[in-house]
C-alpha positions, 0 to 999 in steps of 0.5 A: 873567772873565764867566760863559757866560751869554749872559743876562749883561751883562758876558758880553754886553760881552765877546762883542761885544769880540771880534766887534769885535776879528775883524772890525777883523783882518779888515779891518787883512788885507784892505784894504792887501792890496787897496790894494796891487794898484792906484792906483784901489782904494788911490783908491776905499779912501781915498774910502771912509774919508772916507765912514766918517769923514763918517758917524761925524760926521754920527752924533754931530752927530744924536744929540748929548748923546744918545750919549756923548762916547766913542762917536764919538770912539773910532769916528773914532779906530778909521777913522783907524787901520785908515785909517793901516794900509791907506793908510799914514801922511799925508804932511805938507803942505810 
């Protein structure tokens, strides 16, 4: 485990793990709560992943071989989750 020495990497690496990590709770709590309470909130939470979905994509267009390949592809794969646990699984055409 890292030292608590906010000067070291890894230390560094690990404290923003676990903002990461409270701030994804916080959201998987809060948000199907909220889409629980209307039709028009679940509407507006499921236009607002989109929105974050678009915008992680746009991001990795941008930035292209700049940023790594996992970078984009973990984001979009964290959205579609805390997606999945607010609105639940997509229902499958047909």
């Amino acid at each position: 485990m890292a030292d608590k020495n906010p000067m070291d990497p890894l230390y560094e690496v690990h404290a923003l793990a676990g903002e990461t990590l409270a701030l994804q709770s916080i959201l998987f709590g809060i948000l199907p709560r909220l889409a629980a309470l209307s039709p028009e909130i679940k509407e507006a939470l499921s236009a607002g992943f989109d929105d974050a979905a678009n915008l992680v994509e746009q991001i990795a267009l941008k930035y292209g071989d700049q940023a790594h390949p996992a970078h984009a592809a973990k984001a979009l794969q964290i959205v579609e989750g805390i997606r999945s646990s607010t609105l639940g699984k997509p229902q499958k055409p047909g």
